[in-house]
C-alpha positions as a Markdown table, in Angstrom:
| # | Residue | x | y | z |
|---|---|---|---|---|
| 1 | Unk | 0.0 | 0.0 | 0.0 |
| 2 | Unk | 1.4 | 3.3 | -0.8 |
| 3 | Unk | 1.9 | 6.4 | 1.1 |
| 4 | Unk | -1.4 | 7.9 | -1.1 |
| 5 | Unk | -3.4 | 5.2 | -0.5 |
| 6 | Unk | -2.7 | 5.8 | 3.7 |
| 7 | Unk | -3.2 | 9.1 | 3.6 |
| 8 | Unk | -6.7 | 8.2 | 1.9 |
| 9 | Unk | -7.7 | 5.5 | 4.6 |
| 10 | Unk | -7.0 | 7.4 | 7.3 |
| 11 | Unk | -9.1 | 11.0 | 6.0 |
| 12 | Unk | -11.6 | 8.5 | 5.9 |
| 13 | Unk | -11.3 | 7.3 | 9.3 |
| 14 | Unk | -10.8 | 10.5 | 10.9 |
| 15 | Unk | -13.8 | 11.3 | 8.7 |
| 16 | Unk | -16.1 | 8.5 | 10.4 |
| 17 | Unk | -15.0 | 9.3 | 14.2 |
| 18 | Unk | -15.8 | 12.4 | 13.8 |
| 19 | Unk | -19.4 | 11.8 | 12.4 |
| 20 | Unk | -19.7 | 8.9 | 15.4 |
| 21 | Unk | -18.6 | 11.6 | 18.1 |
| 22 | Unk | -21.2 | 14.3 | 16.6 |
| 23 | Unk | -23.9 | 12.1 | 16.9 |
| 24 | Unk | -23.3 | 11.2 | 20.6 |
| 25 | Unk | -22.7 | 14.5 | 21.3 |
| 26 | Unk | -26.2 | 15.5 | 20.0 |
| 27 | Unk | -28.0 | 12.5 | 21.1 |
| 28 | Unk | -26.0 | 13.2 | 24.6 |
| 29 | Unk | -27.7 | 17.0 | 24.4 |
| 30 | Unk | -31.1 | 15.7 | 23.5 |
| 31 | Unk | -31.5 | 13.9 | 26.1 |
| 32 | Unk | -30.0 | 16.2 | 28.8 |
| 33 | Unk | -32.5 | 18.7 | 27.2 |
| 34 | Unk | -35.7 | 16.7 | 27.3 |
| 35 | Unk | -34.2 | 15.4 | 31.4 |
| 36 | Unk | -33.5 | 18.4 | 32.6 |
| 37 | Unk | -36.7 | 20.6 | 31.1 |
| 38 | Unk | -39.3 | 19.6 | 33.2 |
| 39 | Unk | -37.3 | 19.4 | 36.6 |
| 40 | Unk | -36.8 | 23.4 | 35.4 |
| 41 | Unk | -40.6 | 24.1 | 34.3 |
| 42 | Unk | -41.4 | 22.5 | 38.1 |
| 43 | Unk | -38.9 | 24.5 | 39.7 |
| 44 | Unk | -40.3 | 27.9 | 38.1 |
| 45 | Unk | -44.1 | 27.0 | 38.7 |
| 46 | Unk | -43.2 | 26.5 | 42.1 |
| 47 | Unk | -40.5 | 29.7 | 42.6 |
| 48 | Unk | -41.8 | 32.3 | 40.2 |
| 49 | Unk | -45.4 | 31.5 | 38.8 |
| 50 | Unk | -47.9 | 33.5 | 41.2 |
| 51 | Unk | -51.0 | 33.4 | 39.3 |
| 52 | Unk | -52.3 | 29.7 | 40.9 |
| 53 | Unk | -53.3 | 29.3 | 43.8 |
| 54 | Unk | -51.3 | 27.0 | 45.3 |
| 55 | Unk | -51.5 | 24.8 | 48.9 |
| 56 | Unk | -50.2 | 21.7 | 50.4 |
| 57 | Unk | -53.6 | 20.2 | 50.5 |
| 58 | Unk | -52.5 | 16.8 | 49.1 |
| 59 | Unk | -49.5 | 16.5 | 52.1 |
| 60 | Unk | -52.3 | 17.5 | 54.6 |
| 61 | Unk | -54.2 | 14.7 | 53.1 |
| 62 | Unk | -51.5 | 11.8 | 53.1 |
| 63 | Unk | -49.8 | 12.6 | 56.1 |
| 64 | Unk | -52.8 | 13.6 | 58.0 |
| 65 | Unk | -56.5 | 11.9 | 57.0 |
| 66 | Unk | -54.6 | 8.9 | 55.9 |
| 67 | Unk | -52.4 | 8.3 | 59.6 |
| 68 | Unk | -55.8 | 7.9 | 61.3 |
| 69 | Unk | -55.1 | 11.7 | 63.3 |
| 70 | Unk | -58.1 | 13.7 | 63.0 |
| 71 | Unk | -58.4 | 17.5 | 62.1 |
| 72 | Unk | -58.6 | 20.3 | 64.9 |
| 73 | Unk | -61.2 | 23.0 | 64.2 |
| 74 | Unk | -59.8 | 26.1 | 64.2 |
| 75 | Unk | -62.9 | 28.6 | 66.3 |
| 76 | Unk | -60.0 | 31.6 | 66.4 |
| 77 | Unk | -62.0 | 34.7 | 65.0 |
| 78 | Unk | -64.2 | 31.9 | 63.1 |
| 79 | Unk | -67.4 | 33.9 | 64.8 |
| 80 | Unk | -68.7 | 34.7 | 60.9 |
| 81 | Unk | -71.4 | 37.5 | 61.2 |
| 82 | Unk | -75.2 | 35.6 | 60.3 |
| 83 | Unk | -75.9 | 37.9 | 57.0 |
| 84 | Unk | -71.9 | 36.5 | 55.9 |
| 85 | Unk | -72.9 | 32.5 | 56.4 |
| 86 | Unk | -76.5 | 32.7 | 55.6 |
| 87 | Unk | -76.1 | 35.4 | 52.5 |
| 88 | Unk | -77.0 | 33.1 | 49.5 |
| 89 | Unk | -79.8 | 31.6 | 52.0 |
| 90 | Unk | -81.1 | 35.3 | 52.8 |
| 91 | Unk | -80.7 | 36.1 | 48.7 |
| 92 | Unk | -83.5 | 33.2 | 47.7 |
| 93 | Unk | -85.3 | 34.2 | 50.5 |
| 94 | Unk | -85.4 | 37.8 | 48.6 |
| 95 | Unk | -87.5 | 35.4 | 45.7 |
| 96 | Unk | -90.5 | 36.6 | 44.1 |
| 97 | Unk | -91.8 | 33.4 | 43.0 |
| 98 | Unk | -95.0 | 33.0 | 44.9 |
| 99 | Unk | -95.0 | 29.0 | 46.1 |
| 100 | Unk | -98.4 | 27.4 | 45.7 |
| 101 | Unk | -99.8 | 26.0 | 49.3 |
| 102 | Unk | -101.5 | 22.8 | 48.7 |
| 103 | Unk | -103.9 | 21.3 | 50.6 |
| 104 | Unk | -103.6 | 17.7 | 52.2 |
| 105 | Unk | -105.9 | 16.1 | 49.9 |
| 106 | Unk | -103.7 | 17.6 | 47.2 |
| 107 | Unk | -100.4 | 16.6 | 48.4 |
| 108 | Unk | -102.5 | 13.1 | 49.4 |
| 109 | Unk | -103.1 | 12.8 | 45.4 |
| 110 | Unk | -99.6 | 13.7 | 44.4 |
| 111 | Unk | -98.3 | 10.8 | 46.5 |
| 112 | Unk | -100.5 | 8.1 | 44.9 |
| 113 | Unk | -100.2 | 9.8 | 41.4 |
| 114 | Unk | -96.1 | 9.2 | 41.8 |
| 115 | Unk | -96.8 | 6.2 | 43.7 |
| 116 | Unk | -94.9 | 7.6 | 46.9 |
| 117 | Unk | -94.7 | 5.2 | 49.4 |
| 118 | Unk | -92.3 | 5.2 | 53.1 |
| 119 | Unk | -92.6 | 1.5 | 53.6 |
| 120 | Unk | -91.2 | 1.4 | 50.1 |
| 121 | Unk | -88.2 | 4.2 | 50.9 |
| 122 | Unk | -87.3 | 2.1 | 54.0 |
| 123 | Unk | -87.1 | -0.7 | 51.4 |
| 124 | Unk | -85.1 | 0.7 | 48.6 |
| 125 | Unk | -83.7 | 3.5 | 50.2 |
| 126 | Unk | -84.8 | 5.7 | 47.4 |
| 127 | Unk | -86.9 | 8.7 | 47.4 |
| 128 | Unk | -89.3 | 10.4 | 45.1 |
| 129 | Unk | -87.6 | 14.0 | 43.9 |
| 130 | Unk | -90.8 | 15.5 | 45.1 |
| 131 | Unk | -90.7 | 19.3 | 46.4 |
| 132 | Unk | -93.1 | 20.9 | 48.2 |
| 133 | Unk | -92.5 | 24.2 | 49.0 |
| 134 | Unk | -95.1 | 24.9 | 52.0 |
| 135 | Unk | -96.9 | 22.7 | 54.4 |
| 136 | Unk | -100.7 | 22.6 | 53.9 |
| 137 | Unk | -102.4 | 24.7 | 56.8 |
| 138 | Unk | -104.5 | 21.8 | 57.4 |
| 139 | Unk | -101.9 | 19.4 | 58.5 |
| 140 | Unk | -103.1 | 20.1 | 62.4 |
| 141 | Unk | -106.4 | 19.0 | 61.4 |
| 142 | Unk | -105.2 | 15.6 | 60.6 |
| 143 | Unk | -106.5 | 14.1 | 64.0 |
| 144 | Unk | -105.0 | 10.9 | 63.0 |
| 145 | Unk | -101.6 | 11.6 | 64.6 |
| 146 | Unk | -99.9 | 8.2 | 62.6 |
| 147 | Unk | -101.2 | 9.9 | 59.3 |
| 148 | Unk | -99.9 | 13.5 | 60.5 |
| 149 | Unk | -96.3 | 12.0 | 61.2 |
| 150 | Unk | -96.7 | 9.9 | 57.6 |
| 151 | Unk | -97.4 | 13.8 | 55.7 |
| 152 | Unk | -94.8 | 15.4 | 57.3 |
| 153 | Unk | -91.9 | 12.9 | 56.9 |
| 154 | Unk | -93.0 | 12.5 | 53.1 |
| 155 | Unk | -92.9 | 16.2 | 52.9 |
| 156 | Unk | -89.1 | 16.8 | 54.6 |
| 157 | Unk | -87.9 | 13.4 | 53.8 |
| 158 | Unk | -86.9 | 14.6 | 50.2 |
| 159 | Unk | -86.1 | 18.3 | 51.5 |
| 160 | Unk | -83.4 | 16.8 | 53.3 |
| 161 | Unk | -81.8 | 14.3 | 51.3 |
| 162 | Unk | -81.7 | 16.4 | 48.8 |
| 163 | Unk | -79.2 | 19.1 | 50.7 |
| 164 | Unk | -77.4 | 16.3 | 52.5 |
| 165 | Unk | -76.9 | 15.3 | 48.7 |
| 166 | Unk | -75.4 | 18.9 | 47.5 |
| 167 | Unk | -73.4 | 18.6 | 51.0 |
| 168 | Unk | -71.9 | 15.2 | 49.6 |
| 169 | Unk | -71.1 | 16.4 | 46.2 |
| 170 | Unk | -69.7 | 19.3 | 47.5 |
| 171 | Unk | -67.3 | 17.2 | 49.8 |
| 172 | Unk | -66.2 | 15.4 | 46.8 |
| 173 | Unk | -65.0 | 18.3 | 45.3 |
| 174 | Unk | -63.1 | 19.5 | 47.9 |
| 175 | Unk | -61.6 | 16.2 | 48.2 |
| 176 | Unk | -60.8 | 16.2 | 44.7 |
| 177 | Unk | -59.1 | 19.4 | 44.9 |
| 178 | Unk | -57.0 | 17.9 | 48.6 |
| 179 | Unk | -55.2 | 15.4 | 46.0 |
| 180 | Unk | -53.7 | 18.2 | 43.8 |
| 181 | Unk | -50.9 | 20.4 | 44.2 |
| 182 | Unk | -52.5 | 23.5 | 42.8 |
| 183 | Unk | -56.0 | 24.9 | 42.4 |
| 184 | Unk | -57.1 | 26.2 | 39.0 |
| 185 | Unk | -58.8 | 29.8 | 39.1 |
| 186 | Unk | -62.4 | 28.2 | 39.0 |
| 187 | Unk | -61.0 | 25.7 | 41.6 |
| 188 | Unk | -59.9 | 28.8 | 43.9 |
| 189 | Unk | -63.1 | 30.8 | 43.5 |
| 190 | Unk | -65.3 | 27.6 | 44.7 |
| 191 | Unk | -63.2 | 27.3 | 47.6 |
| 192 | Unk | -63.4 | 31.1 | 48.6 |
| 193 | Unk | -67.2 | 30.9 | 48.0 |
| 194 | Unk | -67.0 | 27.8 | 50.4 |
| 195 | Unk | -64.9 | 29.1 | 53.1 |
| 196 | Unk | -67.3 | 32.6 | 53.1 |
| 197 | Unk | -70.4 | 30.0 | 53.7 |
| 198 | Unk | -68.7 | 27.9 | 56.3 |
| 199 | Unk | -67.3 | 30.7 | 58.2 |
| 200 | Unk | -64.0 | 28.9 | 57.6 |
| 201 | Unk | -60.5 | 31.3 | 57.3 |
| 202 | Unk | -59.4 | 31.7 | 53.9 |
| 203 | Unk | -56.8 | 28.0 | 53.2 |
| 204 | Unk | -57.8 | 26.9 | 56.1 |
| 205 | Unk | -58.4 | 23.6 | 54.3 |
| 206 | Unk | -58.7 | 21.0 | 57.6 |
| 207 | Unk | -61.4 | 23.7 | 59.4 |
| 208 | Unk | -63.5 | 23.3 | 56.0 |
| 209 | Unk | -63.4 | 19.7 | 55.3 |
| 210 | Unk | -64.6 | 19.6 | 59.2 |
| 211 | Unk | -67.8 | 21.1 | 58.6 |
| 212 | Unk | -68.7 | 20.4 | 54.8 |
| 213 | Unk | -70.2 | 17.3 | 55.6 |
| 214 | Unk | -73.9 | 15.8 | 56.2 |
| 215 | Unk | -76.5 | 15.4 | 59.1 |
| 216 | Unk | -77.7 | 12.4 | 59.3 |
| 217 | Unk | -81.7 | 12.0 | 57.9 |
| 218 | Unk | -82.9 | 10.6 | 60.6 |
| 219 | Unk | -81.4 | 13.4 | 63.8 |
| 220 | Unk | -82.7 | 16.6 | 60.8 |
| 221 | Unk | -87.0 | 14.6 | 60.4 |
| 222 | Unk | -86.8 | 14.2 | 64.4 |
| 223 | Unk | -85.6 | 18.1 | 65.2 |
| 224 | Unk | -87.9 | 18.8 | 62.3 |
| 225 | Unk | -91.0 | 17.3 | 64.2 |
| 226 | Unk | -89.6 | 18.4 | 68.1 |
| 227 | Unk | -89.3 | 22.2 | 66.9 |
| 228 | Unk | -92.7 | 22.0 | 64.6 |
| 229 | Unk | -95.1 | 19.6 | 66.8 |
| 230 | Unk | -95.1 | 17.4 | 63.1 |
| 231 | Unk | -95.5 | 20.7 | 61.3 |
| 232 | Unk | -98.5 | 22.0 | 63.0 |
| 233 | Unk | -96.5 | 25.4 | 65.0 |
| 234 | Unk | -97.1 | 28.9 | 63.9 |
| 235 | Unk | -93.3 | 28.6 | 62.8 |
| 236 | Unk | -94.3 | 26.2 | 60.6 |
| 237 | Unk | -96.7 | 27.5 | 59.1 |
| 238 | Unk | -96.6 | 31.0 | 58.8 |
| 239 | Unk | -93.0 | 31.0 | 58.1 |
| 240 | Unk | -91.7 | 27.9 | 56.8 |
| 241 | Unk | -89.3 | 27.8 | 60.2 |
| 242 | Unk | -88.8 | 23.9 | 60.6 |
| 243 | Unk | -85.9 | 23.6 | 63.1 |
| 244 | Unk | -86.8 | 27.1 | 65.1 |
| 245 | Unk | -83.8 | 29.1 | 63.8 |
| 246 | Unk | -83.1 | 32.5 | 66.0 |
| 247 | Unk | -82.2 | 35.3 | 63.7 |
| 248 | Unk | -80.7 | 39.0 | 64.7 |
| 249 | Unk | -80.2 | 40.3 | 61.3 |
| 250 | Unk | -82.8 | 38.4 | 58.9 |
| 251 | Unk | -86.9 | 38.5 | 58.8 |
| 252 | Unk | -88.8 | 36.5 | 61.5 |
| 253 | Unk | -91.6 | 35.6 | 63.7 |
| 254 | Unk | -91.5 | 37.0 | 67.1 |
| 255 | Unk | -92.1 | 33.9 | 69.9 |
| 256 | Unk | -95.4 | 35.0 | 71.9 |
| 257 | Unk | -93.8 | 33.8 | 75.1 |
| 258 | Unk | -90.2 | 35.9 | 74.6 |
| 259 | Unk | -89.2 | 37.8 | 77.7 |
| 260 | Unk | -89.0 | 41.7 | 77.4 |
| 261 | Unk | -85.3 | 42.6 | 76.0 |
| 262 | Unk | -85.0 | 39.6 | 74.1 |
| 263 | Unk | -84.5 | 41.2 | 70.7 |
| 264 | Unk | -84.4 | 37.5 | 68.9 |
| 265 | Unk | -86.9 | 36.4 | 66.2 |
| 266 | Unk | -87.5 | 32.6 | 64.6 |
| 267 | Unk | -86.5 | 33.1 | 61.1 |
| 268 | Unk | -88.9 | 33.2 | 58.5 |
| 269 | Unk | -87.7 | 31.4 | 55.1 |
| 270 | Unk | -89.5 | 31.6 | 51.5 |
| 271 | Unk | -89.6 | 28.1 | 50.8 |
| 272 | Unk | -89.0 | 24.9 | 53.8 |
| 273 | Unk | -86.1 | 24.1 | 51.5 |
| 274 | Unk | -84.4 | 26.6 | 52.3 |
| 275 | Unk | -85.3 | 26.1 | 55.7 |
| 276 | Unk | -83.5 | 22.9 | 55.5 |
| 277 | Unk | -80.3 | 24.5 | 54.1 |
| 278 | Unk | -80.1 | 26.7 | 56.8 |
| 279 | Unk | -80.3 | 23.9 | 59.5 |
| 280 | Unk | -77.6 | 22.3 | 57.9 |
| 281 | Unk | -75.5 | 25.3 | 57.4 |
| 282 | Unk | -76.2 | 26.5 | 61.6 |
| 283 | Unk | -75.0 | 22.8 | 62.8 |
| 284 | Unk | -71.9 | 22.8 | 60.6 |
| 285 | Unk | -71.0 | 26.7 | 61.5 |
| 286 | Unk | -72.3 | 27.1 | 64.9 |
| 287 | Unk | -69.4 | 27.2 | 67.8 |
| 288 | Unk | -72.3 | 25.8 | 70.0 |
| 289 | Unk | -72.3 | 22.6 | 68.1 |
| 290 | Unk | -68.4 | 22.1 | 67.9 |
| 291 | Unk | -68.6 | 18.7 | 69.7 |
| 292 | Unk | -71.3 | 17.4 | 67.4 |
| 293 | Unk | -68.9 | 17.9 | 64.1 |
| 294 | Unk | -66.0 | 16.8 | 66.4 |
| 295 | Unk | -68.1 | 13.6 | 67.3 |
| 296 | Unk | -69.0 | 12.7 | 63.4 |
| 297 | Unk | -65.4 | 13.2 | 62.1 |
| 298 | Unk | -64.0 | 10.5 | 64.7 |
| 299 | Unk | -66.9 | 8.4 | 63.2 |
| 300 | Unk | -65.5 | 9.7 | 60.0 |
| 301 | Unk | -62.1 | 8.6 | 60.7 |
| 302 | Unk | -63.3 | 5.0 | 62.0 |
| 303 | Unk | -65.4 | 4.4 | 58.8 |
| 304 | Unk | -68.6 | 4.4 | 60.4 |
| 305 | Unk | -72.1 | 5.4 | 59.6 |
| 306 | Unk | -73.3 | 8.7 | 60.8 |
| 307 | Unk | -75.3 | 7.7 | 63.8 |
| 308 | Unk | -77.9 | 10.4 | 64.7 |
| 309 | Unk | -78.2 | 8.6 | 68.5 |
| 310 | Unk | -74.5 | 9.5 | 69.3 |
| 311 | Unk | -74.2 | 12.7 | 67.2 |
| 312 | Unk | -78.1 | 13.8 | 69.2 |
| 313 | Unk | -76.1 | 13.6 | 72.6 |
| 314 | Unk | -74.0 | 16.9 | 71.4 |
| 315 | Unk | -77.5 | 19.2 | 71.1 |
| 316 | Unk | -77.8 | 20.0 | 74.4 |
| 317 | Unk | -77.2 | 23.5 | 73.3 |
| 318 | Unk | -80.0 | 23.6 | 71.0 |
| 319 | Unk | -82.8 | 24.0 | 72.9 |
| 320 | Unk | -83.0 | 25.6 | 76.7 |
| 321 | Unk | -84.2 | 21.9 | 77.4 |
| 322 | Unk | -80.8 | 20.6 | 77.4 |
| 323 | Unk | -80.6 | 17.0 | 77.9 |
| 324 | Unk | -84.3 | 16.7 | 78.0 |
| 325 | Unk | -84.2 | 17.9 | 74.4 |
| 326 | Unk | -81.7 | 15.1 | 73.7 |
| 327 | Unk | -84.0 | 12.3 | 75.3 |
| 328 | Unk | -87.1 | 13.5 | 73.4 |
| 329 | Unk | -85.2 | 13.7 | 70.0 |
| 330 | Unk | -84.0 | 9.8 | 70.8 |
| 331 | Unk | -87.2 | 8.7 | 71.6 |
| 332 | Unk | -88.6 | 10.2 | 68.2 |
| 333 | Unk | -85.8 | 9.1 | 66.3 |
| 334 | Unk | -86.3 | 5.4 | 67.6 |
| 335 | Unk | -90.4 | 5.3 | 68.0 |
| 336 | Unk | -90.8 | 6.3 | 64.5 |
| 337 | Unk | -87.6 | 4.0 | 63.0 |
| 338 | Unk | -86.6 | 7.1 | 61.3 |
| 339 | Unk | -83.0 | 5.5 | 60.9 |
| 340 | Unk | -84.6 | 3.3 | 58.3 |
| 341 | Unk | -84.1 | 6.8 | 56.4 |
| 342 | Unk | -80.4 | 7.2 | 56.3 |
| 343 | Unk | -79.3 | 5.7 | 53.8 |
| 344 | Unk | -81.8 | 7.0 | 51.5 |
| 345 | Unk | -80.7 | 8.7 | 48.0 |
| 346 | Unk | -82.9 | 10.8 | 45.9 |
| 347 | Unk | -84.1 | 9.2 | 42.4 |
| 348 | Unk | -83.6 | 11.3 | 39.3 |
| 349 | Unk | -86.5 | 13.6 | 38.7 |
| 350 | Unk | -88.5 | 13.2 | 35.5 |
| 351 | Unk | -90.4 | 15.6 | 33.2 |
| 352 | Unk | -93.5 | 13.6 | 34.0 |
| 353 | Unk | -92.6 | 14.3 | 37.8 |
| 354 | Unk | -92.0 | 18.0 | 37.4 |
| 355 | Unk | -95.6 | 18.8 | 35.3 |
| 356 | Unk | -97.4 | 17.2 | 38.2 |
| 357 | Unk | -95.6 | 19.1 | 41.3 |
């Protein structure tokens, strides 16, 4: 081989290791690129991107809900003025839809038209999507007091499951929103309307998932019938008051036997659904019923039921009564089987079910 012909073969080889080298080299680059990009992207969300809202909801989660330790409420300047918890509550109440009052024969005929039957919900668990949005003054005629007690749960029954039911979909949310990272604008303005109705500190996440949660069917239809005598009280009535809520701030019904200086009124309420949303929103906000929520997120945390016998011994503050009150809601809660209605779930409404409410 001559001196040429070397010359030639070894061009050619330098030629070839330098193509090899280029191409790890870029490969090598590539790679490090496509590596190292995202650990940078993460690192400037985290350090410089302000515009999410961001928490550490999903460490509270794992290393708290998950570890079997339960959530302290936080009460500290948690004292939310009435008109501030209640003000979606006191907007529908502003309605000027006028709500037609049926009479019992009326409501009677509505019930067998749908075919709405309580031995059948304590069967099924499910409930007719009926809403009533008055009680018919003559319920206190009904001198058949098993008849009276049949009206009235039919006419609360789906009242009540169906705000436990918002409750519940509303705790999945937040739940859903605990297992990120970072809230999305939308995601951040539900939880501010949430914490405002909850009386709950702005990211005080633990306080919130505290109280957003449901009361048990049976403890709301047996406060329903102690405050209303089975929906036969002036309260009732005249105002659509079911659970005897004192107001300050909102319209009400002065109680014929209040002492002089007592500047308290029962709140009045446009429709008994909304009634219902209040009740849920006063045992879930109230400082007076602390030990209540306390009691249902250790029942929570042990994967039990809610049971409306052990959460009824935390209303002693309710009613003046004290543990008298407690006794007679137990005694109604247990005469009438009203647990039989706990796990009950609302069936889908139908256009056949709306023309004939």
């Amino acid at each position: 081989m001559n001196l040429k012909t070397i010359r030639v073969h070894k061009r050619l080889k330098n030629k070839v290791l330098n193509i090899f080298t280029r191409f790890f080299l870029s490969a090598f680059i590539v790679l490090s690129f496509f590596y190292t990009a995202p650990i940078f992207i993460n690192f400037a969300d985290k350090n410089f991107n302000n515009k999410e809202f961001t928490n550490n909801s999903k460490n509270i989660l794992n290393n708290t809900l998950n570890k079997g330790k339960t959530f302290k409420e936080d009460d500290t300047g948690q004292q939310s003025e009435e008109i501030d918890l209640l003000y979606d509550i006191l907007e529908e109440n502003n309605s000027e839809i006028n709500l037609v009052r049926y009479t019992t024969s009326e409501i009677n005929a509505l019930f067998n038209e749908v075919k709405y039957d309580l031995n059948e919900v304590r069967d099924t668990k499910l409930v007719k999507p009926i809403d009533i949005g008055l009680l018919p003054n003559e319920i206190k005629k009904i001198g058949n007091t098993k008849k009276r007690k049949e009206m009235f749960i039919k006419i609360v029954l789906p009242l009540i499951v169906k705000e436990n039911n918002k409750v519940r979909v509303d705790r999945k949310r937040l739940f859903m929103i605990l297992s990120k990272n970072s809230n999305t604008d939308i995601e951040k303005k539900w939880l501010e309307k949430k914490y405002k109705q909850y009386g709950v500190k702005q990211n005080n996440l633990s306080t919130l998932k505290i109280r957003m949660d449901e009361i048990p069917v049976s403890l709301a239809i047996a406060q329903a019938a102690k405050e209303t005598g089975w929906g036969t009280s002036r309260f009732a009535l005249k105002g659509n008051a079911l659970f005897g809520q004192w107001t300050w701030s909102g319209d009400g019904l002065k109680p014929k036997n209040a002492e002089k200086g007592e500047e308290h009124k029962v709140m009045k309420f446009h429709s008994l659904q909304l009634s219902v949303r209040a009740y849920l929103r006063n045992l879930n906000t109230h400082s007076s019923y602390k030990s209540l929520r306390r009691a249902r997120t250790e029942l929570r945390n042990k994967n039990k039921p809610l049971d409306s016998i052990i959460l009824s011994n935390h209303l002693d503050k309710y009613a003046e009564t004290g543990t008298e009150y407690i006794e007679v809601l137990q005694k109604i809660i247990t005469q009438n089987n009203l647990k039989d209605f706990d796990e009950a779930r609302m069936l889908p409404s139908s256009k056949d079910l709306e023309s004939l409410i």
